[in-house]
C-alpha positions as CSV (number, residue, x, y, z in Angstrom):
1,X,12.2,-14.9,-159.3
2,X,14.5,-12.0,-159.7
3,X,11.7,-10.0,-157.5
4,X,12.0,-12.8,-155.0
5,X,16.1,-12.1,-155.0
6,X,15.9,-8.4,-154.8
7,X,13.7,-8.5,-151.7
8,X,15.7,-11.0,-150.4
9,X,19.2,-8.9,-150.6
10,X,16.7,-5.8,-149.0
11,X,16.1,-8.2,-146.7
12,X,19.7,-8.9,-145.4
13,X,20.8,-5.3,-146.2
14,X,18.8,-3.9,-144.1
15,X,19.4,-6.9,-141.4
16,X,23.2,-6.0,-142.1
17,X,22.7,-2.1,-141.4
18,X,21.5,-3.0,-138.1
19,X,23.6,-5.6,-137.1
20,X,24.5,-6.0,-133.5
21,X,28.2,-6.3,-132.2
22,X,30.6,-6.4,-129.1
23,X,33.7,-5.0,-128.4
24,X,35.1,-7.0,-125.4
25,X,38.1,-6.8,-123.6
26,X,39.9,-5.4,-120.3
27,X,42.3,-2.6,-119.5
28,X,45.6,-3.3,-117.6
29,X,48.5,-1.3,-116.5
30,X,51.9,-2.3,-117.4
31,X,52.3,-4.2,-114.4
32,X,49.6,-6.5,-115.5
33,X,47.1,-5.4,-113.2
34,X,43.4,-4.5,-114.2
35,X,42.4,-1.1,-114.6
36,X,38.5,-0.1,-113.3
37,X,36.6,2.8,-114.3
38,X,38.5,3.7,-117.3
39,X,36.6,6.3,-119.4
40,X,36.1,4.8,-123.1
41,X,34.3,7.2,-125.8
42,X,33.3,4.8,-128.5
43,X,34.2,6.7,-131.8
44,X,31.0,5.7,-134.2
45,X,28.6,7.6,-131.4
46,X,30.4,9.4,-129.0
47,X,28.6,7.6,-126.6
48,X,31.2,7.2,-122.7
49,X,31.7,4.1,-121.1
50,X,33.6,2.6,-118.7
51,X,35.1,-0.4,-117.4
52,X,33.9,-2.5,-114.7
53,X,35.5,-2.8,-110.9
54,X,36.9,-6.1,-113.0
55,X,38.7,-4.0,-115.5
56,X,36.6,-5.7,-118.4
57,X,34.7,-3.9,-120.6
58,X,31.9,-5.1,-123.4
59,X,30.5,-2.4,-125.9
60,X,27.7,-2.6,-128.4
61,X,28.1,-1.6,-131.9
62,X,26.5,-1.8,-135.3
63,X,30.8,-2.4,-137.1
64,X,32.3,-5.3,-136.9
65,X,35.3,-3.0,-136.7
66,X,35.2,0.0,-134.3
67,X,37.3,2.7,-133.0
68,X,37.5,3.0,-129.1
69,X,39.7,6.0,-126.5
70,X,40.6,4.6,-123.3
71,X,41.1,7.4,-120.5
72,X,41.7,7.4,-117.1
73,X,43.3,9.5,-114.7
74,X,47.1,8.9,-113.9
75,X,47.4,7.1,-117.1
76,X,48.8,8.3,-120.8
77,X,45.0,8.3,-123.1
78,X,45.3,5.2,-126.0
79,X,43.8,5.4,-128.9
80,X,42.8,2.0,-131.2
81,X,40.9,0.4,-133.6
82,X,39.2,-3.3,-132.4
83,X,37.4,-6.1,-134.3
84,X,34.3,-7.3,-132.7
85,X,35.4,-11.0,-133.3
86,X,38.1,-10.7,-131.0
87,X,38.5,-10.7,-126.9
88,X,41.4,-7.2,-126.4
89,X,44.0,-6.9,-123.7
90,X,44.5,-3.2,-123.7
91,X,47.5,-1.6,-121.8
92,X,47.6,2.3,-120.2
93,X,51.2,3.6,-119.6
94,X,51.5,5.1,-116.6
95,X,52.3,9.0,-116.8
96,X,55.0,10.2,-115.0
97,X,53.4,13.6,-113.9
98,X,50.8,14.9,-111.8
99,X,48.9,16.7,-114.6
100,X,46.6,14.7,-115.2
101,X,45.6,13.3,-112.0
102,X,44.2,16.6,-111.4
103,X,42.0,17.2,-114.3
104,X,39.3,19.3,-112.9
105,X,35.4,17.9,-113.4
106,X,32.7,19.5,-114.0
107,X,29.3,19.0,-112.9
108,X,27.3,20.4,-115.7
109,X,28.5,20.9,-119.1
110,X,26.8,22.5,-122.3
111,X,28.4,20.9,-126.2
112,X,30.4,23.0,-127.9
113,X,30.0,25.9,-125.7
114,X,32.9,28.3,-125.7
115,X,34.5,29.6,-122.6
116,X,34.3,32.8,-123.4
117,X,30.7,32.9,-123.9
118,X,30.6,32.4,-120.1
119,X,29.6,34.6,-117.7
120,X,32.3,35.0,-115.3
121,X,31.0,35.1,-111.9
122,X,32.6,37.3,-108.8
123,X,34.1,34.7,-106.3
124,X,35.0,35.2,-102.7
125,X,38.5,33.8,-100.5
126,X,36.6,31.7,-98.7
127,X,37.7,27.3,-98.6
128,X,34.7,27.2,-100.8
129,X,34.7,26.4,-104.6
130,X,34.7,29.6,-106.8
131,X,31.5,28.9,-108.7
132,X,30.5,30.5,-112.0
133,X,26.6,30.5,-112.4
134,X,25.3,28.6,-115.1
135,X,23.9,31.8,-117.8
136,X,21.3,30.9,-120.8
137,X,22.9,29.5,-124.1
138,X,20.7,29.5,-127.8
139,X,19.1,26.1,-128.1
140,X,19.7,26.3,-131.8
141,X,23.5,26.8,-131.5
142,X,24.0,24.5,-128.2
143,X,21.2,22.0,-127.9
144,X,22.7,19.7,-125.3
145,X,23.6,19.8,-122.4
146,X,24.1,17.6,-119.1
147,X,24.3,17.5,-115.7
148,X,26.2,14.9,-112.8
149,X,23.1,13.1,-110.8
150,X,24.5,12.4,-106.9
151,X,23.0,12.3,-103.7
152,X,25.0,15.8,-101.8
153,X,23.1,17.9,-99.6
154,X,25.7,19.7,-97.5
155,X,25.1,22.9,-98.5
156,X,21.8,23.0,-96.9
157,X,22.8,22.8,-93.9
158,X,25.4,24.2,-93.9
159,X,23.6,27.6,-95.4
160,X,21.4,26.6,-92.2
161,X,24.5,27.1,-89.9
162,X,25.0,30.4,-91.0
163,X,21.5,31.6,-91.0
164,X,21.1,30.3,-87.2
165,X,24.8,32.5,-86.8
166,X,22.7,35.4,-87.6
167,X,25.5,36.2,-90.8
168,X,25.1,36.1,-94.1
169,X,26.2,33.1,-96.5
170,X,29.1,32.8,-98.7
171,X,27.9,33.1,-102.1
172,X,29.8,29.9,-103.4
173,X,28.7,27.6,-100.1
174,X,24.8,28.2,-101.9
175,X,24.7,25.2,-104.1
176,X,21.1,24.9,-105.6
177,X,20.6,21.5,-106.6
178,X,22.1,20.4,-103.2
179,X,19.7,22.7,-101.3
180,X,16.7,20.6,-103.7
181,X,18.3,17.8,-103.1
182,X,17.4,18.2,-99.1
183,X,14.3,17.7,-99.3
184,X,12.1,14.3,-99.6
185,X,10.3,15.4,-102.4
186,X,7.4,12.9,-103.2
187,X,8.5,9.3,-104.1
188,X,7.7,8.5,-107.8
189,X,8.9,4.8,-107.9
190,X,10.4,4.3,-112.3
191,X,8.9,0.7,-114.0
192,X,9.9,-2.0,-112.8
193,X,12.3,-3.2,-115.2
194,X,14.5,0.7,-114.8
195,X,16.6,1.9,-112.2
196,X,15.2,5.9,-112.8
197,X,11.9,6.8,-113.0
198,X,10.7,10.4,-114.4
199,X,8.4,12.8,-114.6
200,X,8.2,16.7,-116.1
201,X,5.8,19.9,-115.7
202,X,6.4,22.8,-117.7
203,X,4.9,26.6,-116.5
204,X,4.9,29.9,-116.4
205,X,8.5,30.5,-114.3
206,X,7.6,32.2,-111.5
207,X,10.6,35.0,-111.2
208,X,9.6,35.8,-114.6
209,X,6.6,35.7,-116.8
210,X,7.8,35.8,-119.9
211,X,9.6,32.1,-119.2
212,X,8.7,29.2,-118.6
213,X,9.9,26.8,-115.7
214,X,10.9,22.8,-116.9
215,X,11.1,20.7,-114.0
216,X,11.8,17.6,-114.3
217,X,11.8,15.0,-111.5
218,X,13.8,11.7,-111.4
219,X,13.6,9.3,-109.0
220,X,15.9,6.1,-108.5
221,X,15.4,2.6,-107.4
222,X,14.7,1.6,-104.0
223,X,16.8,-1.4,-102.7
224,X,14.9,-4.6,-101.0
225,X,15.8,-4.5,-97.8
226,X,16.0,-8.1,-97.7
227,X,18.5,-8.2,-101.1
228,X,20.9,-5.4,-99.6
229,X,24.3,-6.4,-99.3
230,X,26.8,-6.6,-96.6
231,X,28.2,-3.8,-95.5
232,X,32.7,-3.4,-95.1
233,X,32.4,0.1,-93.4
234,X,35.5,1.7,-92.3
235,X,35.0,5.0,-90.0
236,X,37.9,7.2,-90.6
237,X,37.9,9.9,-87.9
238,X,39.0,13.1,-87.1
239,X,40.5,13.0,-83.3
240,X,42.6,15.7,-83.6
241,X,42.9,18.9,-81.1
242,X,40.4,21.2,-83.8
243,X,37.6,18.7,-83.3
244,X,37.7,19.8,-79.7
245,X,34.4,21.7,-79.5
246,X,30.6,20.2,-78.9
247,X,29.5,20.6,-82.5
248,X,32.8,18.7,-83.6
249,X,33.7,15.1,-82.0
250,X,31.0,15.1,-79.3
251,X,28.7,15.2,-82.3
252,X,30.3,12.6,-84.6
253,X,30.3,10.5,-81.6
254,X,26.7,10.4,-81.1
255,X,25.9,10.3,-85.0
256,X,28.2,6.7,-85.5
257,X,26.3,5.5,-82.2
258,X,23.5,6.3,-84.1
259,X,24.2,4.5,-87.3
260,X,25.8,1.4,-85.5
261,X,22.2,0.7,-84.2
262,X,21.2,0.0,-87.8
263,X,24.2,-2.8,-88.1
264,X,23.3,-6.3,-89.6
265,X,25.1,-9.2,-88.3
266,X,26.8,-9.6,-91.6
267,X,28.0,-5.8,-91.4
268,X,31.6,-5.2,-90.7
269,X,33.1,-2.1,-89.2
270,X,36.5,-0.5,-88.6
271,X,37.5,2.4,-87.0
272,X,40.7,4.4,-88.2
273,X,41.4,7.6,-86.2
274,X,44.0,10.3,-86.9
275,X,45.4,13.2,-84.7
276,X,48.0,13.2,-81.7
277,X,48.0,9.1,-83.1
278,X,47.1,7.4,-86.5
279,X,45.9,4.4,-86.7
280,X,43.3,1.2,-86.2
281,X,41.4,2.1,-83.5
282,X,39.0,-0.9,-83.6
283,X,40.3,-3.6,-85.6
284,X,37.3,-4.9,-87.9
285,X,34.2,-6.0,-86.0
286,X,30.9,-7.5,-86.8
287,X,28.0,-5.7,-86.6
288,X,26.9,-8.1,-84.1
289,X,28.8,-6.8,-81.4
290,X,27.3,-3.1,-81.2
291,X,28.6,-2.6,-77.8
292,X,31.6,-3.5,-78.4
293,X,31.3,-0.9,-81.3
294,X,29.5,1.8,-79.3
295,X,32.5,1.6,-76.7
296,X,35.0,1.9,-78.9
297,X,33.4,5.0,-80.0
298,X,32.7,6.7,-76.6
299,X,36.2,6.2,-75.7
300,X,37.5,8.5,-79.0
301,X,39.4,11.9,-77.7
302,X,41.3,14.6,-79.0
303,X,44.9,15.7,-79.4
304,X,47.4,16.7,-81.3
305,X,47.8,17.8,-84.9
306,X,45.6,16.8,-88.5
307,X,47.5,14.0,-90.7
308,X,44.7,13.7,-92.8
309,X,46.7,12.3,-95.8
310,X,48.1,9.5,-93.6
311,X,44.7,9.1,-92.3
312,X,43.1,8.2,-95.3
313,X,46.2,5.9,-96.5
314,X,45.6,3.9,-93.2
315,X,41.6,3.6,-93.8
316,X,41.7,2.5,-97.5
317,X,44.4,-0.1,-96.6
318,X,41.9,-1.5,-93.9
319,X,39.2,-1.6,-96.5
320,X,41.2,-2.9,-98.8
321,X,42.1,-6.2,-96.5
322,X,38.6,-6.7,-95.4
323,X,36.8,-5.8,-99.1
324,X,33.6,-7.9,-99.9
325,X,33.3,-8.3,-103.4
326,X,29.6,-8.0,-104.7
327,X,29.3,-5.9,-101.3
328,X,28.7,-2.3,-100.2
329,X,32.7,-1.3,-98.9
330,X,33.0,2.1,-98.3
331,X,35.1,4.4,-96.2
332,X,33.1,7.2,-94.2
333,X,35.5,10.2,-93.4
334,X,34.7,12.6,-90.7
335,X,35.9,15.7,-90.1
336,X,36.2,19.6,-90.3
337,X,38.3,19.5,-93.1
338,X,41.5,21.0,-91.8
339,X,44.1,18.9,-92.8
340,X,47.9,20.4,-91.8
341,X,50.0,17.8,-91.7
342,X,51.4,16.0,-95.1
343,X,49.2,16.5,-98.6
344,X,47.0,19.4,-97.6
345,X,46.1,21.7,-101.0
346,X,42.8,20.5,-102.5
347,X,44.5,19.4,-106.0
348,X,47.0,17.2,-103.5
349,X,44.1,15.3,-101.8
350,X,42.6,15.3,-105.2
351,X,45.4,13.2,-106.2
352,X,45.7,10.7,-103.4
353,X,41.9,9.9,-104.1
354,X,41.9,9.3,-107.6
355,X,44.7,6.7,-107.0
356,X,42.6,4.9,-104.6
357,X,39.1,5.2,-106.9
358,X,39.8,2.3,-109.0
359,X,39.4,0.1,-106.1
360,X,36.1,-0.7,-105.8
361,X,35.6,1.1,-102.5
362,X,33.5,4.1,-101.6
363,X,34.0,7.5,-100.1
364,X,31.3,9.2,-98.0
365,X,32.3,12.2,-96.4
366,X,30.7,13.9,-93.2
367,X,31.5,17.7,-92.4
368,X,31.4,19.5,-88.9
369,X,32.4,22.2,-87.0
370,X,32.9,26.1,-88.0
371,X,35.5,29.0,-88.2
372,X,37.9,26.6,-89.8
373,X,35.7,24.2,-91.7
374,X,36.9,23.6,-95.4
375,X,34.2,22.7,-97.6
376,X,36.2,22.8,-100.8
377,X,38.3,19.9,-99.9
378,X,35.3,17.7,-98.5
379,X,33.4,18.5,-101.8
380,X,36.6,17.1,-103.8
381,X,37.4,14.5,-101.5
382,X,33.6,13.2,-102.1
383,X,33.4,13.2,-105.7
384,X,37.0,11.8,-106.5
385,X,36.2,9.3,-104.3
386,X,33.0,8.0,-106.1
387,X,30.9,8.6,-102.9
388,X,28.9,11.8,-101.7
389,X,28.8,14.5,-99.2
390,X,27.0,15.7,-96.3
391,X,27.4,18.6,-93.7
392,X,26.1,18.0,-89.7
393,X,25.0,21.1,-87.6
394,X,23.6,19.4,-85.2
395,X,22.0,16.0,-83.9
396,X,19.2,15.9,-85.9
397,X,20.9,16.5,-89.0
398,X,23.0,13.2,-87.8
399,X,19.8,11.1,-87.6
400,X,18.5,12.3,-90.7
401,X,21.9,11.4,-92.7
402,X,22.6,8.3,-90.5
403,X,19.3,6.8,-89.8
404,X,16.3,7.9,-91.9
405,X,18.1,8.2,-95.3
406,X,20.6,5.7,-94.2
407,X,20.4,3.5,-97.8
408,X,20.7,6.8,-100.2
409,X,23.7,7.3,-98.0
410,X,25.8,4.4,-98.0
411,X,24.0,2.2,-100.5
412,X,24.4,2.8,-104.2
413,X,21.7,1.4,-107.4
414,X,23.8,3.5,-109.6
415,X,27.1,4.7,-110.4
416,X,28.9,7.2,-112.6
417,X,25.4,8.6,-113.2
418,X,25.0,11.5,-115.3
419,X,22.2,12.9,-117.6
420,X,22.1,14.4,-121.1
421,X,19.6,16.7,-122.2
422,X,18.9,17.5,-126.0
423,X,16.5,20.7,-126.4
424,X,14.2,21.1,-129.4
425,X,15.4,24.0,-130.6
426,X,11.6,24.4,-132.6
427,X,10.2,25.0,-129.4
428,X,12.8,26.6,-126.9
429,X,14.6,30.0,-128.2
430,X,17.2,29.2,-124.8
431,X,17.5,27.7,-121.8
432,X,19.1,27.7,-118.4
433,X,20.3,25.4,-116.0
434,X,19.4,25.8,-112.8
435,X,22.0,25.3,-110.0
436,X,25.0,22.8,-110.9
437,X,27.6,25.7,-110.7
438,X,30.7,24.5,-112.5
439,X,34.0,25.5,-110.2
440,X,36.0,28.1,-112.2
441,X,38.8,26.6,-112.0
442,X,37.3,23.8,-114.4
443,X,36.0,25.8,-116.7
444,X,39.1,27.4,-117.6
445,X,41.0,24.2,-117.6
446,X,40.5,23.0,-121.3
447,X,40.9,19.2,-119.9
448,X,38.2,18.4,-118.0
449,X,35.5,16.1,-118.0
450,X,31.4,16.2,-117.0
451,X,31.8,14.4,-113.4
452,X,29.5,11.3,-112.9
453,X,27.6,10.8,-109.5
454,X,27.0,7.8,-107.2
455,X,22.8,7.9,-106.8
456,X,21.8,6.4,-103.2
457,X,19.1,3.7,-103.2
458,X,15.7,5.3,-103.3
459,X,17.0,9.1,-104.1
460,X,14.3,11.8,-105.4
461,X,15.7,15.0,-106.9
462,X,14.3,18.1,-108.8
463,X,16.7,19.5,-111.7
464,X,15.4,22.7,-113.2
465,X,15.7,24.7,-116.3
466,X,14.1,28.3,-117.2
467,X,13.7,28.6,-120.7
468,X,12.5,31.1,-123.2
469,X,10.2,29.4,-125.6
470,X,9.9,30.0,-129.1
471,X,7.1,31.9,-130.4
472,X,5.5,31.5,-133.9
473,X,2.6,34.3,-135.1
474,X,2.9,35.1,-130.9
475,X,1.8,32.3,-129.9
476,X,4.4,29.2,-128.4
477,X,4.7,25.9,-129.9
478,X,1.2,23.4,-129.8
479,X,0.9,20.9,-126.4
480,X,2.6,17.8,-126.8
481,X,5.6,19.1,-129.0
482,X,8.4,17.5,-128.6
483,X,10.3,19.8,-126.0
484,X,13.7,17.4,-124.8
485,X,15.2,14.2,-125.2
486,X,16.7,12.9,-122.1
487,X,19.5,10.0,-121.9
488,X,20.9,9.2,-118.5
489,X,24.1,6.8,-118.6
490,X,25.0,5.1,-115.5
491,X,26.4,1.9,-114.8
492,X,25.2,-0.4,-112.3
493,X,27.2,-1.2,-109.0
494,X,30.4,-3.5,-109.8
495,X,29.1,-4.1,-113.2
496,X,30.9,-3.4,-116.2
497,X,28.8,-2.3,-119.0
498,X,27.2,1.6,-119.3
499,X,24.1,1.8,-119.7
500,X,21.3,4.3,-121.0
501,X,17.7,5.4,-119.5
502,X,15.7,7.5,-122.3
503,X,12.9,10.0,-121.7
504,X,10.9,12.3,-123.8
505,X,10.0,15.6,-122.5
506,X,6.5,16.5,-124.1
507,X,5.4,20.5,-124.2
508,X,2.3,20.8,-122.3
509,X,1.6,23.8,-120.2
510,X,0.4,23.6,-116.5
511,X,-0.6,27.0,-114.8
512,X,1.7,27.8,-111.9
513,X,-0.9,27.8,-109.5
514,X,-1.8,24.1,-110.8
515,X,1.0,22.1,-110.3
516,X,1.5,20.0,-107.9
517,X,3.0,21.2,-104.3
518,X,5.9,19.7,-104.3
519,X,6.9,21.5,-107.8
520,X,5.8,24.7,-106.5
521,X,8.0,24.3,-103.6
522,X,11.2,23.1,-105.4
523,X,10.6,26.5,-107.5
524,X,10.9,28.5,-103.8
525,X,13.9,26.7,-102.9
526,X,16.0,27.8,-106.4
527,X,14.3,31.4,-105.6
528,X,15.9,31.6,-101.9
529,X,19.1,30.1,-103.3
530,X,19.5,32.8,-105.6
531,X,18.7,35.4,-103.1
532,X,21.4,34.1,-100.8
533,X,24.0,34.3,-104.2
534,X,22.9,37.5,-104.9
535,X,22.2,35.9,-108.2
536,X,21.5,38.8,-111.1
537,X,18.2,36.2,-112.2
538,X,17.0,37.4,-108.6
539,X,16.3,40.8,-109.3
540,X,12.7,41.2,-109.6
541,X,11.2,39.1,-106.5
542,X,11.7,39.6,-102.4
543,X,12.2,37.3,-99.7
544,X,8.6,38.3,-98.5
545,X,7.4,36.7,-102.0
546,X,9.5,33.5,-101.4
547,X,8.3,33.1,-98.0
548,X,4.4,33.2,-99.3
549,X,5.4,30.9,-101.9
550,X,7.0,28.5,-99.7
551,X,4.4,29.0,-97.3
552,X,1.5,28.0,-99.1
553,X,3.4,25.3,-101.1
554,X,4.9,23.6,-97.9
555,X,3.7,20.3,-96.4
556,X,2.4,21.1,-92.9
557,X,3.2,17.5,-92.2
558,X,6.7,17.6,-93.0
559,X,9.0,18.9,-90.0
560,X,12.2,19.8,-93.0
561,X,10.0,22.0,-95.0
562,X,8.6,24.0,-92.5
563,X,11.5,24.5,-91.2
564,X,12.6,25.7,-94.7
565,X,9.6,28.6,-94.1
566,X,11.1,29.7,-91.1
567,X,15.1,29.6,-92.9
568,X,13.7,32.0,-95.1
569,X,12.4,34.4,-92.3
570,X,16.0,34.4,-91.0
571,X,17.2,35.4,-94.5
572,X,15.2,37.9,-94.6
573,X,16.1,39.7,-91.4
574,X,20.1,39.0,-91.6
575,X,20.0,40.4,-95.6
576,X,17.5,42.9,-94.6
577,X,20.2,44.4,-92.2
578,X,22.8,44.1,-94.7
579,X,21.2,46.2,-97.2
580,X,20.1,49.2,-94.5
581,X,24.1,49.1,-94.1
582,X,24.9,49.2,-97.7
583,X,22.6,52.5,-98.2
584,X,24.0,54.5,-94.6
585,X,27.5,53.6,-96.4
C-alpha cells in the first residue's frame, strides 16, 4: 500500500513538474486604448512574444506564477509578476522623448557577443546603410545565433542598375541574403499542419576547402487562392518634380496598371499622391472598376516639391477609415526616396512609422529612379513599417514584383518572423553567417533589438553559414551528429499568440559537386556578392571561377538566372577595369 502511495505522489509530481499554464491579458496605454505588437520576454525561458493586432496576449507556462517585460517602442518598459488564474489589464506610460522610438534593429544577432569582438567594416557616404560584415564567432563561447526571415530583394536589382551603368557598386547597396532572396529557388512545400518547411546540405565550402558550407533552405506556406482575403490597398505616390524622368513615374505608372489587372471584386484601392499637391487622388474604389482605376493612374503628373512625411500621414489615415479586419490592408509607397519637405532624416521617418505600426496595417515599399535615390530610408521605412521592400529598374522587374510574385508581395502567412540557431559546439569549432549585415549604427547602440520579418505567402529563401568543423584524431565528427537546432518564432497574421517551428540540423556530408543545382547556385550568388563588397572572405577565388560555377549550376529554363550569368560577366569587366587603374596609380 505504501508502494501504491509512493508511485502515486511520482505520479502527480511529475504531472505537477509539467503542468501547463496561461498568462492572459492585454496591454493598453493610459488613454485606455490597446496596445499591438508589444514585445513580451517571458522571464522562466527567455522566450519573445508579442501581443496581437487586438492588444491581448496569452502565454504558456509550466508556473502558476510567472514573471513577464512588456516593451514596445514609444512606451516606458514594465516589468511584473502575473498569476496564471487571473485575466491582466497591463498599462505602458507613454515616454516623453524620442529615444526610444528610434532604437535601431538588427537583422542578425549572435548571444552574448561583445561589440568589440566585431570586425568593424569600412563604410562609404553613400544614402545606403553602413553595414558591418558578419565575421566568425567560437561555437563554444557563442552558440546561438539568429537571423530576421523577410521577403526584400531590392538590392538585386538595384546591384543590376549599376552593373548595366557600367560602374561599380556601393559596397553597403550588396546585401547577400536579398540578392538569394531574388531568385525562385525550388519550391519545397513544409507538412501540412506548419507554416515553414526545411531542408539542409552540408559540404565542402567552395571559397575554401578547409570549411564547410550549411545551407539551409526554408520555405513558407502557400496561400489558397480561393481562402485569400480582401485586399484595403492604399497607393501612396510619388508625383513630385524628381519623379520626372522615364525610369521614375512613367514606370510606376505602368507597374500599378499592371497590378490593378490582378484586382478581385472584393479588393479596395486608394490612391494618395504627394508633390506640387497632397492628397486623395482616387477616393477608395473597388477592384471592380479597373478602368476607373487604370484612368486615375494614367492621369498622375509631376510638380512641385517632396512632402513625403505628410504623404504618408494622408495614406495611413485613408487606410485607417477603410481597414478590413481579418483582411490584407496595406499601404504601398512609391518613390525615389527623396523626401525634402517636413521629417526627412532616416531616424525622423523612423519615428513617424513606428507610431503608425501598431495599427494593423502594412507597408510595402517600391524604389525607382537614380542619382538621388535613397535606399537607406526605403530599407527603414519597410521594416518599421512591418512590410518589405523592393527596387524597379525597369518594366520587367515591375511584372515580376507586381504580377508573378504578387502574393509573397502583398500577402503575409507570417509575421514578426525570425529564426534562432543553436550550434553543436561538439561538431562546429566556428561559424559564419552569411549575409544579414547588421547597420553600424545598431551595433553600437547598446538598445536594440533582432528585427522580425513579414514572410510573403509561398516565399523560398537560402540562409548560409561557413563553418569550421571540429576535428577529433583528424577526422570531423560521424554523419548524422547533431550539427544545429533551429527554432523560428513568428506569429500568424492578426493573431495574438507567438509561436515556434523546430528543426534539427543533422551532420551529413554531401560532395560539392553532388548537391543539388539549386544549392550550388545559391553558393555563386554569396560568391559574386562578396566580390562586389570587396569582402576579405573573397580573396582566394575570381569572377571567371563564379561565372563557371554559376554557369554550370544555372537553370537553362529559368530567364532570372541566366541573366544572373551574364550580371556576373558585367562584373567582371567593370571591376576588371578598376583594378588595371588601381595598379597604373
Amino acid at each position: 500500500m505504501k508502494s501504491a502511495a509512493a508511485i502515486l505522489t511520482s505520479f502527480l509530481f511529475i504531472i505537477s513538474a509539467h503542468a501547463q499554464y496561461y498568462l492572459r491579458g492585454e496591454v493598453r496605454d493610459e488613454k485606455n486604448n490597446l496596445l499591438s505588437n508589444a514585445r513580451i520576454v517571458l522571464h522562466s525561458t527567455n522566450y519573445i512574444y508579442s501581443s496581437g493586432s487586438s492588444g491581448s496576449f496569452g502565454i504558456m507556462t509550466t508556473k502558476r506564477i510567472d514573471s513577464i517585460t512588456i516593451s514596445l517602442d514609444g512606451y516606458q518598459s514594465l516589468s511584473v509578476k502575473l498569476e496564471t488564474a487571473k485575466y491582466h489589464s497591463l498599462v505602458l506610460k507613454t515616454l516623453f522623448t524620442s529615444a526610444n522610438l528610434q532604437k535601431n534593429r538588427l537583422l542578425s544577432f549572435t548571444r552574448n557577443l561583445k561589440p568589440g569582438e566585431r570586425r568593424n567594416w569600412t563604410v562609404g557616404t553613400e544614402t545606403y546603410n553602413s553595414l558591418l560584415e558578419n565575421d566568425f564567432v567560437q561555437a563554444d563561447k557563442y552558440p546561438e545565433t539568429g537571423f530576421s526571415i523577410n521577403t526584400d530583394k531590392a538590392s538585386y536589382s538595384n546591384v543590376r542598375r549599376f552593373l548595366n551603368m557600367n560602374t561599380t557598386v556601393p559596397p553597403d547597396a550588396v546585401r547577400t541574403e536579398e540578392l538569394l532572396n531574388y531568385f525562385s529557388f525550388k519550391y519545397l512545400a513544409p507538412p501540412r499542419d506548419s507554416i515553414f518547411g526545411f531542408h539542409s546540405y552540408v559540404t565542402e565550402c567552395p571559397w575554401n576547402k578547409t570549411n564547410q558550407l550549411l545551407s539551409l533552405h526554408i520555405s513558407a506556406r502557400k496561400l489558397d487562392p480561393e481562402k485569400i482575403p480582401p485586399s484595403n490597398l492604399v497607393f501612396l505616390i510619388d508625383v513630385s518634380g524628381s519623379m520626372d524622368m522615364p525610369n521614375r513615374l512613367p514606370l510606376l505608372k505602368s507597374a500599378f496598371t499592371l497590378l490593378v489587372n490582378n484586382l478581385r471584386d472584393k479588393d479596395t484601392i486608394s490612391i494618395v499622391v504627394y508633390g506640387s499637391t497632397i492628397g486623395v487622388w482616387l477616393q477608395p474604389t473597388s477592384g471592380k472598376e479597373k478602368e476607373k482605376i487604370r484612368k486615375s493612374i494614367e492621369e498622375l503628373y509631376p510638380g512641385g516639391s517632396t512632402p513625403g512625411e505628410s504623404g504618408i500621414r494622408t495614406a495611413y489615415t485613408v487606410a485607417k477609415s477603410q481597414f478590413i479586419k481579418g483582411g490584407n490592408n496595406r499601404v504601398i509607397l512609391a518613390t525615389d526616396g527623396d523626401f525634402n519637405v517636413g521629417q526627412t532624416s532616416d531616424d525622423e521617418l523612423e519615428k513617424l512609422i513606428t507610431l503608425h505600426q501598431q495599427s494593423g496595417i502594412y507597408l510595402t515599399c517600391l524604389g525607382v529612379g537614380m542619382g538621388n535615390y535613397k535606399d537607406s530610408k526605403l530599407e527603414v521605412l519597410a521594416k518599421k513599417g512591418n512590410g518589405n521592400f523592393a527596387y524597379l529598374d525597369n518594366e520587367r522587374e515591375a511584372e515580376k514584383v507586381l504580377v508573378k510574385e504578387l502574393t509573397q508581395t502583398l500577402y503575409s502567412v507570417a509575421d514578426n518572423a525570425f529564426l534562432n540557431i543553436e550550434f553543436n559546439p561538439d561538431v562546429v569549432k566556428q561559424y559564419r553567417l552569411i549575409g544579414f549585415d547588421n547597420k553600424w549604427k545598431a551595433l553600437v547602440d547598446s538598445v536594440n533589438d533582432l528585427d522580425g520579418g513579414e514572410v510573403g505567402s509561398g516565399h523560398s529563401m537560402i540562409a548560409l553559414f561557413e563553418i569550421d568543423p571540429v576535428f577529433t584524431a583528424g577526422l570531423p565528427a560521424a554523419n548524422n551528429a547533431n550539427l544545429a537546432k533551429i527554432n523560428v518564432r513568428y506569429k500568424l497574421p492578426n493573431d495574438t499568440l507567438q509561436r515556434i517551428t523546430s528543426y534539427r540540423c543533422l551532420y551529413a556530408v554531401t560532395p560539392f559537386n553532388s548537391l543539388p543545382s539549386t544549392y550550388r547556385f545559391a553558393s555563386s550568388v554569396a560568391m559574386f556578392a562578396a566580390l562586389l563588397k570587396d569582402s576579405k572572405y573573397a580573396r582566394t577565388y575570381s569572377w571567371s571561377e563564379v561565372i563557371k560555377l554559376a554557369s554550370e549550376s544555372a537553370d537553362e529554363q529559368d530567364a532570372i538566372q541566366q541573366e544572373f550569368i551574364t550580371n556576373i560577366e558585367k562584373a567582371k569587366k567593370i571591376y576588371g577595369r578598376e583594378r588595371k587603374r588601381k595598379k597604373s596609380n
